[in-house]
N, C-alpha and C positions, 0 to 999 in steps of 0.2 A: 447260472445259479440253480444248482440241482432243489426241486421241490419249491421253488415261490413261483408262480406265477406273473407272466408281465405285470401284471394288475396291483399285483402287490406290490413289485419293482414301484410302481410309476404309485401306489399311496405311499410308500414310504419314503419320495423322495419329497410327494408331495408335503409329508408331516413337517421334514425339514424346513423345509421351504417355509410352510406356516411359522415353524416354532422358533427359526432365526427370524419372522416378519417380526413376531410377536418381541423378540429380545429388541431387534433395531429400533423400536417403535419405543419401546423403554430407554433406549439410549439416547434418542432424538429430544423424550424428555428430559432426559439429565442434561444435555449438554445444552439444551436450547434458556433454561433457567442459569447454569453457572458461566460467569462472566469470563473465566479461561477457558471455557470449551464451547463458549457460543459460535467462535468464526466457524468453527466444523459441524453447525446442525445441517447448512444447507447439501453436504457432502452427505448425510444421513439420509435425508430426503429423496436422493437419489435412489440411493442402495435401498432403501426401503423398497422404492417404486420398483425396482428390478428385482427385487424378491417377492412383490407382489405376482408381476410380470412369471417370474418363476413357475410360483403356487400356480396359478390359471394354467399354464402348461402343461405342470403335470397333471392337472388336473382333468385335462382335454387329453393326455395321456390315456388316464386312468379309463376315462369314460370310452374310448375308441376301442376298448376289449367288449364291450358292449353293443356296438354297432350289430345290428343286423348284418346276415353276412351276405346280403342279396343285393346292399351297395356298395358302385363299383366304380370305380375314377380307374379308367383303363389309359393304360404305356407308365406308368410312373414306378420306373426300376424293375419293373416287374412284380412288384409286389402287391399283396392285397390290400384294399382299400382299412382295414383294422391296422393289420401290422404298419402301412406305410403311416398313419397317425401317429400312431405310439411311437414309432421310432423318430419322426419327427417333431412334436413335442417333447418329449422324455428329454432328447440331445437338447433340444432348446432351451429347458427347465434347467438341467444338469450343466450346462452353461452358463446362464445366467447368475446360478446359484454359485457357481463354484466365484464368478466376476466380483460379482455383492460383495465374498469376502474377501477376496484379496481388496476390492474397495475400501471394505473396513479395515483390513492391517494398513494401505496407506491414509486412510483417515488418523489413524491412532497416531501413526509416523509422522504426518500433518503437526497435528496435535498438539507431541511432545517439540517439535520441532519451535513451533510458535509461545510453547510456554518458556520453554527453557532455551530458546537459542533468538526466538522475535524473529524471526525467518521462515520464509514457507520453500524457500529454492537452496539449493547449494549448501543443505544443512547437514548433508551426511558427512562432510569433511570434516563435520566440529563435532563426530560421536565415536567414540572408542570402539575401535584402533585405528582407524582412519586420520583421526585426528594429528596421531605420532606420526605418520607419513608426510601430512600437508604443513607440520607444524618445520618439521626439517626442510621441506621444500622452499615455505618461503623468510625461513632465516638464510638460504641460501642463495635467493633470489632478488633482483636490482629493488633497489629503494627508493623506488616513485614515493611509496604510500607513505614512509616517514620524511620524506627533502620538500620542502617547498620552498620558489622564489619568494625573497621578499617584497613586503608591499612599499609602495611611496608613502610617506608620512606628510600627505599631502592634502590639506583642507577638502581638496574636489574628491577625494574619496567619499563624505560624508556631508557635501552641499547641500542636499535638500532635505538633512536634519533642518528644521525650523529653526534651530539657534546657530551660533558659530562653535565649534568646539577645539579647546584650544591645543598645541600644538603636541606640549605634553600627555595629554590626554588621549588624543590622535595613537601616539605612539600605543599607549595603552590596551584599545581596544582592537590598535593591531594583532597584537598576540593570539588574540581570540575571543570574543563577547556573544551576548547574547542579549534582544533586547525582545521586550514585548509590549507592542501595542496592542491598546486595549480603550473602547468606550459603546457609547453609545449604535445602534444597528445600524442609526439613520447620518452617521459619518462615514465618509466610504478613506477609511481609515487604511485599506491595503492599497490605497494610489500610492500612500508615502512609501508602503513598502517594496511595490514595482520600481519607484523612484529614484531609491536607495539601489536597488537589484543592479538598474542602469548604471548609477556611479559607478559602481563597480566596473561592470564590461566595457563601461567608457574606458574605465584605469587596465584595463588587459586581465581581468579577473572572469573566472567562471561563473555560473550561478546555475542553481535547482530551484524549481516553482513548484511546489505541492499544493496542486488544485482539488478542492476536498466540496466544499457549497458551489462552485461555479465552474464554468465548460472554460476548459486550456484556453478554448478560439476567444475568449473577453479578456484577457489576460493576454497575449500574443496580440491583439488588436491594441488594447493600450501601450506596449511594448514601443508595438511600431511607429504608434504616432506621438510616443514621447522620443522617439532615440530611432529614427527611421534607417540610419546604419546599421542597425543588427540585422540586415536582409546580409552581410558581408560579413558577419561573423556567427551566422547562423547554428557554427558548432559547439558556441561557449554556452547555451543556453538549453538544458534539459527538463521537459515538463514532468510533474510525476501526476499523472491523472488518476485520481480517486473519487473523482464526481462518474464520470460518467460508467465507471465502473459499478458504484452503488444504487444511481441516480438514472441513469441512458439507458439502462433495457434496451428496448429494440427500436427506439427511434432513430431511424434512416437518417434523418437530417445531423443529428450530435456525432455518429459517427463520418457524415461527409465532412462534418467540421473539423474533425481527427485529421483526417487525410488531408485536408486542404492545409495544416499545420505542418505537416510531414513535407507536402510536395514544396513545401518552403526550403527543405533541407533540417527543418527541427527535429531534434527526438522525441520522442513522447514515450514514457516508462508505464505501466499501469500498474495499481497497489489496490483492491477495495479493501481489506482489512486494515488493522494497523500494522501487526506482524508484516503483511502485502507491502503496505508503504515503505516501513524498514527495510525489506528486500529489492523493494525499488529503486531508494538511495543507493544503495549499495551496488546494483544494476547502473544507475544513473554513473557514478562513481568511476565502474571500470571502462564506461562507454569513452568519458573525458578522457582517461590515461590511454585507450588504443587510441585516437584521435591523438593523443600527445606525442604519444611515439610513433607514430606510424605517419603523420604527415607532418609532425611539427619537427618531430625527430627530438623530442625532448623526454628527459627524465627525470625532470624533477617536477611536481606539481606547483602550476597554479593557484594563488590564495582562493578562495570559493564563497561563496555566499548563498546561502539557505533561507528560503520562505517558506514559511507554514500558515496556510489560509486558514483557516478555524478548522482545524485539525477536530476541535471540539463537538463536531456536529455529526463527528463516528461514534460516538456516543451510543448513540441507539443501538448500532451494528452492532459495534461490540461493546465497552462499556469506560465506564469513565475510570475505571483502576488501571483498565489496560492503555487508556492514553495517556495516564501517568506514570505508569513502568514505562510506556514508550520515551517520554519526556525526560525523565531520568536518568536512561541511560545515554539516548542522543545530545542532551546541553554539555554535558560534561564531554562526550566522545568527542564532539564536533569542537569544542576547546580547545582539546591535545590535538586537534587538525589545524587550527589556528582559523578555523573559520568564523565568520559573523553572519549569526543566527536571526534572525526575523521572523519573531511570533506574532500574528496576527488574530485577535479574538475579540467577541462582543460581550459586553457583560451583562447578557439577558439575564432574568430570574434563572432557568433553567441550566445557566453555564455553571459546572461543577468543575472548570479548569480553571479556572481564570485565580482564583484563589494560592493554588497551588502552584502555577504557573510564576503569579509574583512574589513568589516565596524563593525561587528555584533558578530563577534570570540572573542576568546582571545589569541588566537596567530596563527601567518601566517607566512608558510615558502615557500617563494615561489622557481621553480627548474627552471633551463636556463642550454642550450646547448652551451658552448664556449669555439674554439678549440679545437673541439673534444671531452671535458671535460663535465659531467655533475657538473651543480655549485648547488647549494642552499645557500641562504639565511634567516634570520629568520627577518623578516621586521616589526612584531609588537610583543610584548609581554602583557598583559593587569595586572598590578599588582606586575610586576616585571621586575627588572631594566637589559633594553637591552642590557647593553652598553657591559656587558663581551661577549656578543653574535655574536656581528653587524660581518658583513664583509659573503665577500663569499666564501663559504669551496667547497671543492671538497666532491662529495656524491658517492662511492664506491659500485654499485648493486649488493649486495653479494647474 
């Protein structure tokens, strides 16, 4: 560049540097306040730091034209001790900076991805024109994801529901239901739903655990010692881990607990957002179907069964709208799957789902402590009639 000077090369790059710090640093506020752009501040954070990282490069750039020229770091390329700075810094800067943005177009890409598709993986297929391609591929491709075996309409599908439910009904929430338990913190109200999990895989059914408040390995340890055969069907059971994603940082031990779930032969999916978790499932999803085909040699799905552990306490992460678009879309999705759904949540003061949650189900039982006694009730049914039901039974944590 005829007429500038390295020095000015390496301020002008450094201006950059600053003045996209300064833009990121504005964006990390916007996004870190609004409840659809919050899962992408931590992505911000980064790119920031590497534009900071940047600036201080060029900036040891800038100032290496300044060096005295009487020091000398002698064999390196041959060059003198000014110019070998500046060209290594400068590159370094000029790298960095160039990384930060392409970080931010796939932050944006993130983004949109997660507002408008609930997906952080495998989103480019559902964005124009890509979409016209993938949308042909699989109208022309086998039909695992629409054929599923049918279930037994068979009482021990739903045994350790605390009531009996009757035969007709059974048939009912074959189709596909959704139920949500719900009470007090100091009920450990997801035994029933491990419980249930079990019936199932006893009956040759799949199932997903979405571990959100607690580690896979407390969860996979109840497993075992309600239903100590699933060491022999190790592949019908998929964890989706969103604790230790938000919650396990770098503790060594949660992660040996991961591995020790795996060296069992189990999956483990990970999700920290909610958009994360969605892409989980859906990760979980096609892990079951290569398993189906590939050693079962089958193609038609397995009925499935879904636990959601207080989904509610991503809250914080991300916000309580977005686990309600997440809810809205998956009870109804997982319907037309013919799956049965188990929501699991507490109804602290603080829970801002649980409302909405019993609004949106198809059946709710809620759990209360009185005299000593755990009660349960079944307070809504959707499609079948309450009334054999109503009233409050004592629930026995076997």
């Amino acid at each position: 560049m005829d007429g500038i000077s390295d020095f000015e090369i390496a301020w002008r790059v450094l201006s950059l540097s600053a003045l996209s710090s300064a833009f990121i640093a504005t964006l990390y506020t916007l996004f870190s306040k609004d409840y659809k752009l919050k899962a992408g501040s931590n992505s911000l954070l980064i790119i920031l730091f590497t534009l900071c990282v940047s600036t201080v490069s060029a900036l040891i750039a800038a100032l290496s034209q300044k060096f005295p020229s009487h020091i000398e770091i002698p064999g390196i390329f041959g060059l003198d001790t000014p110019t070998y700075f500046f060209t290594l810094f400068l590159s370094a800067s000029v790298i960095l900076f160039i990384c930060s943005w392409i970080g931010l177009f796939w932050t944006f890409l993130i983004a949109y991805s997660r507002i408008y598709h609930l997906k952080e993986k495998r989103f480019i297929k559902h964005i124009f024109p890509f979409r016209l391609f993938f949308d042909i591929k699989f109208k022309k491709s086998e039909t695992y994801e629409l054929e599923m075996g049918s279930r037994k309409n068979l009482p021990e599908l739903y045994k350790s529901l605390p009531i009996s439910i009757r035969s007709e009904d059974i048939k009912i929430i074959n189709k596909g239901n959704s139920f949500l338990f719900f009470g007090p913190s100091n009920i450990n109200i997801g035994y029933l739903a491990i419980q249930l999990l079990i019936d199932g895989l006893i009956n040759d059914e799949t199932a997903n655990y979405v571990c959100v408040d607690k580690h896979p390995i407390t969860v996979w340890e109840c497993v075992k010692k309600l239903y100590p055969e699933i060491t022999q069907k190790n592949k019908d059971i998929i964890f989706i881990d969103g604790y230790t994603q938000n919650y396990g940082f770098d503790d060594e031990i949660l992660k040996d607990k991961l591995d020790d779930i795996k060296n069992e032969g189990v999956e483990i999916v990970a999700g920290k957002t909610i958009s994360g978790i969605h892409t989980a499932t859906g990760t979980a999803f096609k892990k079951i179907k290569k398993f189906e085909k590939e050693e079962r040699q089958k193609n038609k799905r397995r009925p499935n069964r879904m636990v959601y552990d207080s989904i509610s306490t991503l809250q914080d992460a991300s916000s309580p709208e977005e686990i309600r678009i997440f809810f809205n879309h998956m009870i109804p999705a997982e319907k037309c799957y013919q799956m049965i759904t188990f929501i699991v949540e507490y109804n602290d003061s603080k829970n801002e789902i649980v409302p909405f949650l019993n609004r949106l189900v198809d059946g709710v039982i809620e759990f209360k402590i009185k005299d000593e006694k755990i009660l349960f009730e079944i307070t809504k049914l959707r499609d079948i009639d309450i009334n054999p039901y109503r009233g409050e039974k004592e629930w026995n944590l076997q």
